[in-house]
PARO-456125 format. One record per residue: x negated, z, y of N, C-alpha, C in turn. Coordinates in steps of 0.02 Angstrom, whole numbers, plus 50000, padded with zeros to 5 digits. Example, Ala and Ser with C-alpha at 12.3 -4.5 7.8 and 13.67 -1.06 7.14 Angstrom:
REM residues 2
+-------+-------+-------+-------+-------+-------+-------+-------+-------+
:   n_u :   n_w :   n_v :  ca_u :  ca_w :  ca_v :   c_u :   c_w :   c_v :
+-------+-------+-------+-------+-------+-------+-------+-------+-------+
: 49340 : 50390 : 49716 : 49385 : 50390 : 49775 : 49340 : 50390 : 49835 :
: 49358 : 50354 : 49888 : 49316 : 50357 : 49947 : 49355 : 50394 : 50002 :
+-------+-------+-------+-------+-------+-------+-------+-------+-------+
END
This chain:
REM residues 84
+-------+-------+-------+-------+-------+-------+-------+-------+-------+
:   n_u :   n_w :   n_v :  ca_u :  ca_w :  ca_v :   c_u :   c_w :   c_v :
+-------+-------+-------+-------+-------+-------+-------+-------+-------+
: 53231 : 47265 : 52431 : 53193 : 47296 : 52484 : 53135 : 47250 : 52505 :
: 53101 : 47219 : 52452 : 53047 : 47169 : 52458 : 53064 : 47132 : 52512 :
: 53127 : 47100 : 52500 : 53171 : 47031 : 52517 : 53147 : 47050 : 52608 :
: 53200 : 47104 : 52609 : 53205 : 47127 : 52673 : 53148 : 47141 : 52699 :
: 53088 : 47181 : 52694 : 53022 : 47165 : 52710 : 52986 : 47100 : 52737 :
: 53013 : 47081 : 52704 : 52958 : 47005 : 52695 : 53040 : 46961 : 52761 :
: 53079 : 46959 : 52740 : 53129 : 46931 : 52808 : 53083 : 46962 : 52868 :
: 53083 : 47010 : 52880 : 53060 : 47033 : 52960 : 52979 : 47033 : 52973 :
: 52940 : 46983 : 52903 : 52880 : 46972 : 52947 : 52847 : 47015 : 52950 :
: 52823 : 47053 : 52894 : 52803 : 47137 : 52885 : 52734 : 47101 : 52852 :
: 52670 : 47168 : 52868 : 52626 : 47144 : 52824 : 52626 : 47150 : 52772 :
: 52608 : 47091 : 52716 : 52600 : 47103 : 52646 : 52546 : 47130 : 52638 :
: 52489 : 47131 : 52665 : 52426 : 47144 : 52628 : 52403 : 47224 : 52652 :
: 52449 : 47271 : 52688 : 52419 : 47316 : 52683 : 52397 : 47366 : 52636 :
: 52353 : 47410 : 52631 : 52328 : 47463 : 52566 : 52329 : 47537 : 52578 :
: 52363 : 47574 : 52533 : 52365 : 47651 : 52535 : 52307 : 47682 : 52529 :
: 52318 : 47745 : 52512 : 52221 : 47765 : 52505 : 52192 : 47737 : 52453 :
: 52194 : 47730 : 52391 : 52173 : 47688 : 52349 : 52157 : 47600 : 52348 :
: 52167 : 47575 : 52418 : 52157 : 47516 : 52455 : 52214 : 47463 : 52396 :
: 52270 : 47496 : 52368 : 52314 : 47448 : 52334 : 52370 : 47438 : 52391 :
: 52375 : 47348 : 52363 : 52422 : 47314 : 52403 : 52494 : 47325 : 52389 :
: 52554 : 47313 : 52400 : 52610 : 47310 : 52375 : 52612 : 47264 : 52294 :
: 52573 : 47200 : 52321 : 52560 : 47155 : 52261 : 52540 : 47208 : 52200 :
: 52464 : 47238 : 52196 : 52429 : 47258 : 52150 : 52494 : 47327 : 52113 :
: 52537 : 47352 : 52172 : 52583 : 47392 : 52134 : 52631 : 47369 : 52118 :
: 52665 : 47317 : 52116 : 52717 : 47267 : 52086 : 52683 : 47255 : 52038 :
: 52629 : 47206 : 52005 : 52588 : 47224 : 51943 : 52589 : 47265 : 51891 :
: 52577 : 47318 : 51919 : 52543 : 47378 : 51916 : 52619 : 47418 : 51874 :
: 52665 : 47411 : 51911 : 52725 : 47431 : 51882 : 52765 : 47388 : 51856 :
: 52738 : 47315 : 51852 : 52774 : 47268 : 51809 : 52839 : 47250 : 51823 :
: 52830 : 47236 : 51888 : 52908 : 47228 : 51936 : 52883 : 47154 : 51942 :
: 52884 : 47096 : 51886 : 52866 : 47032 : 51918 : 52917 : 46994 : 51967 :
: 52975 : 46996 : 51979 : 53007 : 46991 : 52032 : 53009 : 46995 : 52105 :
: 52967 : 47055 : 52093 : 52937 : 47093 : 52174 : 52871 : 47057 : 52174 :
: 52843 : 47048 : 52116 : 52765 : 47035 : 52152 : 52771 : 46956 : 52166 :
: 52830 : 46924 : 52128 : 52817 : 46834 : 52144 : 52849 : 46843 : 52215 :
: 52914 : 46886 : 52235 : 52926 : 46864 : 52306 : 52874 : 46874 : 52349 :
: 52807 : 46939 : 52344 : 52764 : 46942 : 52389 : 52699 : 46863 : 52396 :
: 52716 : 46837 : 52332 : 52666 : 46819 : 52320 : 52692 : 46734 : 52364 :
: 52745 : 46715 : 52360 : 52779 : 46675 : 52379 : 52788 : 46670 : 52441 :
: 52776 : 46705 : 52484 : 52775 : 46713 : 52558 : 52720 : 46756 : 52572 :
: 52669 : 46733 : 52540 : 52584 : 46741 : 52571 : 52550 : 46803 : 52554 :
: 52576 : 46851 : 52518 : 52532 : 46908 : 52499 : 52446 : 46879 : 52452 :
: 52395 : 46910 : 52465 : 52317 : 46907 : 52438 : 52319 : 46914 : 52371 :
: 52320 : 46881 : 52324 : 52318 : 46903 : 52249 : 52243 : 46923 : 52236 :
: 52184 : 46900 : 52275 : 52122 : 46931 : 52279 : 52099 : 46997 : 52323 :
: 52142 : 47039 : 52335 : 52104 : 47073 : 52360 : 52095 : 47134 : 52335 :
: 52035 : 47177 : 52335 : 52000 : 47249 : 52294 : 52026 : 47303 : 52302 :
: 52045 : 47324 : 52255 : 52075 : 47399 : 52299 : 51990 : 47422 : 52275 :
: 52012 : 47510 : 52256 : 51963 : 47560 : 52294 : 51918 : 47540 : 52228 :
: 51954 : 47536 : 52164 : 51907 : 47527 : 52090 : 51880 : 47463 : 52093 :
: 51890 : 47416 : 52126 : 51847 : 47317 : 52132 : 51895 : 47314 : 52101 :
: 51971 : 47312 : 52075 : 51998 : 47285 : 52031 : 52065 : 47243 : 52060 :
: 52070 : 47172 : 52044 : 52126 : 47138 : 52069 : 52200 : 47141 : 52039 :
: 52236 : 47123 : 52048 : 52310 : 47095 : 52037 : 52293 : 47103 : 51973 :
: 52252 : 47029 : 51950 : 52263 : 47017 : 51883 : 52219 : 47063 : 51843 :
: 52166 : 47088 : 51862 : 52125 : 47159 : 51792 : 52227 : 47198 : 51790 :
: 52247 : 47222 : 51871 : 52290 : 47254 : 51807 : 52366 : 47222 : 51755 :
: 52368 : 47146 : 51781 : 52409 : 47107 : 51746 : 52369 : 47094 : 51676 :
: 52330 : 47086 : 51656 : 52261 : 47086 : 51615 : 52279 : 47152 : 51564 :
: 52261 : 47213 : 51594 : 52290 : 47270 : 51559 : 52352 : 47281 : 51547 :
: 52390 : 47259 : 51579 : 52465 : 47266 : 51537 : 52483 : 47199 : 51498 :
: 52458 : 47162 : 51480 : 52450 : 47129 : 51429 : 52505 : 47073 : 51445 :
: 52503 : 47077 : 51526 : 52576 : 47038 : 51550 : 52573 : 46945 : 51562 :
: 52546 : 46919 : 51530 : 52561 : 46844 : 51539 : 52585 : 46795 : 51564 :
: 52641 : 46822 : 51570 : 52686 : 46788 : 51621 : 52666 : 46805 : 51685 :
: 52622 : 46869 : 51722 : 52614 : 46881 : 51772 : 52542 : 46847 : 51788 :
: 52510 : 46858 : 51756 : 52434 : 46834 : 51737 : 52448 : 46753 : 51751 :
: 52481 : 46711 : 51735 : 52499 : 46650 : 51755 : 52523 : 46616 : 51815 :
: 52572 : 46649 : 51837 : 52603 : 46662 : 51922 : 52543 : 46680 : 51953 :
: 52509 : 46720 : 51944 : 52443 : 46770 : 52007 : 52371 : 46697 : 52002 :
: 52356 : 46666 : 51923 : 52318 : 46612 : 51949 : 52343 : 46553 : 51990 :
: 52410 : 46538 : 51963 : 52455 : 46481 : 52017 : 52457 : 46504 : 52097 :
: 52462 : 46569 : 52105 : 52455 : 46566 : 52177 : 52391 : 46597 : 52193 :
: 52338 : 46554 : 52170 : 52272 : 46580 : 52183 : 52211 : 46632 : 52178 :
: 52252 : 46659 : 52127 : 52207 : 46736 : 52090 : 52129 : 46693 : 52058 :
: 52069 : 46739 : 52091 : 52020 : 46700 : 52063 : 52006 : 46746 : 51993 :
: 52004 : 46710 : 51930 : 52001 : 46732 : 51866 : 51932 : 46753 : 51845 :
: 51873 : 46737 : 51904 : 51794 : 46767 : 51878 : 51788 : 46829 : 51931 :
: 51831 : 46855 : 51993 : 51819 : 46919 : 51990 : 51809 : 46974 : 51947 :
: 51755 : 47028 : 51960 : 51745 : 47081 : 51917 : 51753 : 47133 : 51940 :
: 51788 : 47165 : 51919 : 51790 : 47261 : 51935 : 51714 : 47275 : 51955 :
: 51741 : 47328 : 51993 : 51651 : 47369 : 52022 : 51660 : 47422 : 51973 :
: 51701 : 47445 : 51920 : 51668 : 47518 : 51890 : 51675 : 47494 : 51832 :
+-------+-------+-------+-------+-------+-------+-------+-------+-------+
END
């Protein structure tokens, strides 16, 4: 579904009410597949949802490494801080 999204030029970076991206819920649900294709055709690995918290706080909390590695390679800045 990603695939197909991202073929027709869809925005990656939009946010639900909680200001999370598709990225931060690929993460988030540990779909690293989904989050490298977003990430691979231009999705924000920096941007806040509603808690200040990026991509990687929640690649960080799931203790995911392999994702945490991919999100600094495509530009995740590693001295962002959560606002709560």
């Amino acid at each position: 579904m990603v695939s197909l999204l991202v073929s027709r030029s869809c925005e990656l970076n939009l946010c639900d009410r909680e200001f999370r991206t598709p990225l931060i819920k690929a993460v988030q649900l540990r779909q690293e597949t989904c989050a490298t294709i977003l990430l691979k055709n231009g999705a924000n690995p920096n941007i806040t949802d509603l808690y200040g918290r990026t991509a990687v706080h929640y690649a960080v909390y799931n203790e995911d490494t392999s994702m945490i590695e991919k999100l600094l390679f495509f530009g995740a800045d590693i001295e962002e801080c959560s606002k709560v």
